[in-house]
N, C-alpha and C positions, 0 to 999 in steps of 0.2 A: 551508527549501529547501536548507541548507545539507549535509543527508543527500544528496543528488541527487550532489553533486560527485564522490562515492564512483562512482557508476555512469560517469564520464566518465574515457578515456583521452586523452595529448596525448600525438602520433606525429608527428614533422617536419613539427610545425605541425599538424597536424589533428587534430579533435577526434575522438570517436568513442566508442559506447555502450562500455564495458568488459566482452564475452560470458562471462569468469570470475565476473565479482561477479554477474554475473544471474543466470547459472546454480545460481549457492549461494543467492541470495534465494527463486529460485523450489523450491530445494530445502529450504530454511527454511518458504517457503508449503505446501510439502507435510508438515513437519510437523506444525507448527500446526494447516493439515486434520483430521490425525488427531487432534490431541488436541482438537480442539474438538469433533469430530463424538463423540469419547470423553467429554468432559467435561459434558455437556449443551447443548452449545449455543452457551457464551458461553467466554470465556479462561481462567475458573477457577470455573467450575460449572453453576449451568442457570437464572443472573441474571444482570442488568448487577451490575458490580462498578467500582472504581477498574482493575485490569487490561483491560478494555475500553478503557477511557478513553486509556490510557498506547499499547497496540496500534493504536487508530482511527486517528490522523493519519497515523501512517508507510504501513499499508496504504492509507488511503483518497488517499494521495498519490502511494502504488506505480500503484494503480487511475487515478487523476486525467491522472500522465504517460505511461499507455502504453506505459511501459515491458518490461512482464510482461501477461498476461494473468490477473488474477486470476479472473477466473470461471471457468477451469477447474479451480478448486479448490471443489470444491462446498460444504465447511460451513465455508471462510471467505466464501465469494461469499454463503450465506446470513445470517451471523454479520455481516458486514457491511451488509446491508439491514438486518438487526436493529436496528444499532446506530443507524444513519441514522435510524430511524423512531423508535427508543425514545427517543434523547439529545437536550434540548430543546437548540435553537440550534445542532446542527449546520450545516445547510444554511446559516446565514447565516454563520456561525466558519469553516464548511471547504468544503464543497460551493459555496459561492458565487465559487472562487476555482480551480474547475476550469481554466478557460477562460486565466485567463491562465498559468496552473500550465503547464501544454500550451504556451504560447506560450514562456514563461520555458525550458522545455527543449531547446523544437527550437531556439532563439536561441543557448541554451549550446552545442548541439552544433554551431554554425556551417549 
């Protein structure tokens, strides 16, 4: 979670999403887009690899706080079901931990 803190501005005392870093993430998510929808599929060819692995958590935590809307990026929004369904133990590692992810955020942001 400690990636999150990057997204937070503090202004006389208030907290507040930081619209610069989002802006570049979600401009980062539209690269990644392309290269995955270029690359086969996956982060570095048309398999899970270890580069899936390393990508998963920070997207599916981008995805998790709501922060961005990653499904508007179509072959990581796919890439990302991919990976949830292929990689055993997701759901109980990551996906299990939505809920307080979401709570944990909007709490940081006051």
């Amino acid at each position: 979670m400690q990636f999150l803190y990057s997204f937070l501005t503090v202004e006389d005392g208030k907290k507040s999403v930081n619209e610069t870093v989002l802006s570049k993430l979600d401009e980062a998510l539209g690269i990644l887009d392309i290269y995955i929808g270029k690359s086969g599929g996956y982060a570095a060819g048309n398999r899970l690899t270890i580069a899936d692995f390393a990508l998963l958590v920070s997207i599916a935590c981008i995805e998790m706080v709501q922060l961005l809307d990653v499904s508007k990026h179509e072959h990581v929004r796919e890439w990302l079901s991919k990976c949830k369904a292929e990689m055993d133990g997701y759901e109980e590692l990551i996906g299990s931990k939505a809920a307080s992810l979401r709570e944990w955020t909007k709490n940081a942001l006051g």
